[in-house]
N, C-alpha and C positions, 0 to 999 in steps of 0.2 A: 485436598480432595474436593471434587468438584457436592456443590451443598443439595444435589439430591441422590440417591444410593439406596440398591439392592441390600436386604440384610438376611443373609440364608441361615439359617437356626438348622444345625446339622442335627440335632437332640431330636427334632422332629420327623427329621429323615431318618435316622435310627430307629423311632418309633414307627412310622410306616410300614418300614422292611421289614419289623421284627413282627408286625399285624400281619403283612401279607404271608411270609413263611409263614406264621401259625394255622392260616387255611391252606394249607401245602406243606406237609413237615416231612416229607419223601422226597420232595420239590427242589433243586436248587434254585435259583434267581439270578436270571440275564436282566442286569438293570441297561431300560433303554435312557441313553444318554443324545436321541439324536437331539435336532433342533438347539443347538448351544444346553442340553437337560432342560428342554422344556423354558429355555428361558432363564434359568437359573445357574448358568455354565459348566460348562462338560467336564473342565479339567479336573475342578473341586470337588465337585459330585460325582463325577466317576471315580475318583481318588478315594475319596468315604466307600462310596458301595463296596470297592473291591476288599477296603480293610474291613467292611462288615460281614465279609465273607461272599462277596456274588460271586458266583462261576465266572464272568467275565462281565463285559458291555455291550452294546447295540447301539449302531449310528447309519443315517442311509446316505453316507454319502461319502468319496474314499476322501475327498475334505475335509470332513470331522474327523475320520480315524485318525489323519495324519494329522489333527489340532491334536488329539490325545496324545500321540507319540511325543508329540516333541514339549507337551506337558508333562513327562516325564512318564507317564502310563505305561508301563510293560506287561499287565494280563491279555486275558485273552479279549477281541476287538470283533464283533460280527457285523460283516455289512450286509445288512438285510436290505430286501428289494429283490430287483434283478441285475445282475451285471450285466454293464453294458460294455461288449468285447473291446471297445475303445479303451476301457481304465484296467482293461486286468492286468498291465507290465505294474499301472501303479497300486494298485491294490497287492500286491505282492510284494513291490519295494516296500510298502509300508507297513507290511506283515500283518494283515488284516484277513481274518477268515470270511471268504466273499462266498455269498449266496448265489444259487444258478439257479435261473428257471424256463434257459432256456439253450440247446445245443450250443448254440452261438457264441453262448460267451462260455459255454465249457471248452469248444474249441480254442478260442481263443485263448482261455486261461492256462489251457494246457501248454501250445505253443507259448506262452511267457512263461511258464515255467521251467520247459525243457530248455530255451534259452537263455535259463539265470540259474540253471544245475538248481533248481528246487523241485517238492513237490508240493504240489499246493494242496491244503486244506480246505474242502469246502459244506457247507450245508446246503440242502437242496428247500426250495418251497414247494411244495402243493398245492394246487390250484384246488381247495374243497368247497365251494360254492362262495368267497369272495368276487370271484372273475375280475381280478386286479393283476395280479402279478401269481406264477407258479408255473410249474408240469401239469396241466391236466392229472387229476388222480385217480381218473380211470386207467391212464397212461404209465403207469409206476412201473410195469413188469419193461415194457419196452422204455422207458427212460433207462430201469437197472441195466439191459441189454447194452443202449446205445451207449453210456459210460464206461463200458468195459475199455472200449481203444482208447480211452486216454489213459496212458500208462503215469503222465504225469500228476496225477488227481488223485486224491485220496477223500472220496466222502465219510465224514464224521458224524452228520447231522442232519437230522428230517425235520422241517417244520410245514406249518401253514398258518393260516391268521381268521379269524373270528370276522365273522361279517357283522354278527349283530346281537350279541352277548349278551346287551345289556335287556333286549327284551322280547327278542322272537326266540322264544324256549325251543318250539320244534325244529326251528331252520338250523341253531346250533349242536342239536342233536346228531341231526345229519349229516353235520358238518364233522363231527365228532366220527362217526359211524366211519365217513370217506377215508378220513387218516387213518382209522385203525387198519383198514383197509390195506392200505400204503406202507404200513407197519408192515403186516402179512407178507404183503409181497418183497421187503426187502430184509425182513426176520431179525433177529436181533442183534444187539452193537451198535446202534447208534444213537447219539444223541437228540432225545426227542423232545420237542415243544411245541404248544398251542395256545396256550393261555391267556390272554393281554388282562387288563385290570377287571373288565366285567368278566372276562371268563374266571381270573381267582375266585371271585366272591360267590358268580353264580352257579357255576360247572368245578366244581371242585371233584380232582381225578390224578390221584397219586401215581397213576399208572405212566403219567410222563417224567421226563426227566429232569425238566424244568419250566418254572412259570416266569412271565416274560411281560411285565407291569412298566408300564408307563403312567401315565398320567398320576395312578397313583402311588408313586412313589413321591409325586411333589406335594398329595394331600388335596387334591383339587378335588376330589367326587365327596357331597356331601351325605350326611347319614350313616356315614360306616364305619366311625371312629378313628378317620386318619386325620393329619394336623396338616394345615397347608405350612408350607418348609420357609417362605421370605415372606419379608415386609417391603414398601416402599417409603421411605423416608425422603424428607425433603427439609431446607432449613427456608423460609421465606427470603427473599431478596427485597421485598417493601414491605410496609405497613401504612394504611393511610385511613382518616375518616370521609367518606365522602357524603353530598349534602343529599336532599331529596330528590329525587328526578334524573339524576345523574346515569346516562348509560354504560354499559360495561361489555369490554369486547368487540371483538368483530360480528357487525350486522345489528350491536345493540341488542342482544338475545336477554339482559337481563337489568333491569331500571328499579335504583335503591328505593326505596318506599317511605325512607329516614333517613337522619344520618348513623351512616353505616359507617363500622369496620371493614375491608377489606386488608388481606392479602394475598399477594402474587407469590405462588412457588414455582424453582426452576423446572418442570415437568408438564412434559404436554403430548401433543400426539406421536412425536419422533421417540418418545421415549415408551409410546405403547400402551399411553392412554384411549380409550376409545373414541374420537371426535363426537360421537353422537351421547357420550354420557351428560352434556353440559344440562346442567340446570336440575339434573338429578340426582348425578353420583354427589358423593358426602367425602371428607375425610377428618382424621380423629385427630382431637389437640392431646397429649398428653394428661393423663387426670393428676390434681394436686396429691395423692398419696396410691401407693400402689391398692390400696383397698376400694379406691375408686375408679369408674367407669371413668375412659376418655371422653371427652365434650366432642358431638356430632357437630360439625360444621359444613354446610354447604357448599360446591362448587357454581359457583351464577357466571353464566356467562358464557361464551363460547369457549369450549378448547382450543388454546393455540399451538402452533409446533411446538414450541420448546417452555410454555407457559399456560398455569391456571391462575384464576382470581376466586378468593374464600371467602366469605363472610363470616368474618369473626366475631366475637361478645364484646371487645374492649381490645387495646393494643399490649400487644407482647413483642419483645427484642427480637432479633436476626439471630439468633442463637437457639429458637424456640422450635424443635424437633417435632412433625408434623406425621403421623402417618395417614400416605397417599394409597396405601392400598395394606389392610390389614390381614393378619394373618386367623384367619376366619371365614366362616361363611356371610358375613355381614352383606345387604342385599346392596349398598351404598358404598362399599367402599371395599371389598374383596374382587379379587379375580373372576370367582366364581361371580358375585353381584353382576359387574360387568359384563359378564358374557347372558344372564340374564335380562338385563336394560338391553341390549342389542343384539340379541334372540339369537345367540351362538352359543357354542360349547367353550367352558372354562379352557381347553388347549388354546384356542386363539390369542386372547390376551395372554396369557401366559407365554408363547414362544412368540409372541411380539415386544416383548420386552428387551428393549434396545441392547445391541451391545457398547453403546455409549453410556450406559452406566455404570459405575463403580459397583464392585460387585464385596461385600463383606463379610466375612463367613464366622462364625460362633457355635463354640462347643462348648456346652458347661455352661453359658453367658459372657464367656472368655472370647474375644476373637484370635482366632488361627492363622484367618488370611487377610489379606485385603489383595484385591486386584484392579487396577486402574488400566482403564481403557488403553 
């Protein structure tokens, strides 16, 4: 196996979902697995959620559904977004419950349908002040109207999505206020959802039928007692002392001061390191007994594509297990850190995380899977 590697700790994704149900306990849980699960691969993660009991999965693209399929996944599969009438033959061969938001691709999906002797399943969105994707929800009585001629359609499901949860309290209110609205007009039987990760924590409202967590199912939002779910691991490929004055990298971004320790680990921007973390980010040696903290080591130097350079205390072997991104909020060496060093949100690094790396799953501390690129 190639010596740097994703380590997904499924104990912590368990604990996640079992926090997030606890503020929704009327709630089921659409776990969103788009984006390869945030970075953390669909197949696995969606395989856990469904055995941890989700109502099904969420992906925006009929490309990921059909990664799940053929990972062996047979619950239920939502393609949220908009369909776009080009994919609805395929979103149907792939058995995926496709979202409408707009005539277009109802029409369409219907004609794929009546031409493959199906009926297709679909959930509608609502447009409730996102203005991304949806029906209008002042529009809800005529959307119900204009869905009647497709005979080949069967709506199951209503949703909409959260513009801004995490902190415009009134604008979500209203947004809230819109669906129920939408509810009204289409009365009850179907299944309903709004909720993303800020809306569990902040709008908590049993009255839907399920809540629909992304981000934090991986554990990325900090302060709210979820565990971030992987590590990034790496084994060095050199060890060297170098003398004083010596530069390092490309452009020379960092000049040893002594003679220094350095090492180079296989991991660099292609694998979803940030380029602009150098000289910042940190990453952790191992501590000599588990009662001890791991040794902070520096990153100096420019990020390369597929390479960093560490400054280390002394020389340790090619065997010597490094974490390049801990499972924490650490502001130097977590996901979360990263996306603070370069004034993004934790999603970013997080669904940049290559699918060039070896991906290694552990239950108990046992690993399950391994999956090589």
């Amino acid at each position: 196996m190639r010596p740097a590697w994703l380590e997904v700790n499924l104990d912590s994704l368990a604990h996640n979902v079992a926090l997030l149900c606890s503020k929704a306990p009327a709630s089921q849980l659409v776990g969103i697995v788009k984006a390869n699960a945030y970075g953390h691969g669909a197949v696995w993660v969606g395989r856990e959620l469904l055995r941890l009991g989700a109502w099904g999965l969420a992906v925006a693209t009929v490309s990921e559904g059909r990664e799940l399929r053929l990972g062996g996944i047979q619950g239920r599969v939502l393609l949220m977004g908009s369909l776009h009438p080009d994919q609805a033959r395929e979103a149907l061969e792939t058995d995926l419950i496709a979202s409408l938001s707009t005539l277009e691709g109802a029409r369409a999906l219907d004609a794929a349908a009546r031409a493959l002797g199906k009926i297709a399943e679909v959930h509608l969105e609502f447009d409730t002040g996102m203005g991304r994707v949806g029906f209008p929800w002042e529009e809800a009585q005529q959307v119900k109207e204009a869905l009647e001629q497709f005979s080949h359609l069967k709506v199951t499901g209503l949703y909409s999505h959260f513009a801004d949860a995490e902190e415009n309290l009134e604008f979500t209110h209203m947004q809230l206020a819109n669906f129920r609205r939408v509810r009204e007009v289409w009365g009850p039987g179907y299944f309903c959802h709004l909720a993303n990760s800020a809306g569990v924590f902040n709008f908590r409202d049993d009255s839907f039928d399920a809540i629909r967590p992304g981000i934090a199912l991986y554990g990325l939002l900090p302060n709210l007692g979820l565990k971030p779910i992987a590590r990034l691991l790496a084994k060095p490929t050199l060890v060297k002392q170098l003398p004083p004055g010596r530069k390092i990298g490309y452009s020379g971004l960092y000049t040893t001061q002594d003679y220094e320790w350095i090492a180079t680990l296989p991991v660099g921007y292609a694998d979803g390191m940030p380029r602009l973390v150098y000289n910042r980010a940190t990453v952790r040696l191992p501590p000599p007994s588990p009662e001890e903290g791991g040794l902070i080591c520096p990153v100096v130097g420019r990020i390369s594509m597929d390479q960093i350079t560490v400054r280390i205390p002394g020389p340790v072997d090619l065997d010597t297990v490094f974490e390049v991104v801990t499972a924490d909020f650490d502001p130097g060496s977590s996901l979360w850190g990263w996306a603070e060093m370069t004034g993004t949100v934790s999603y970013e690094p997080a669904v940049r995380l290559a699918a060039r790396l070896p991906r290694v799953y552990l239950r108990g501390g046992v690993e399950v899977a391994r999956i090589e690129p």
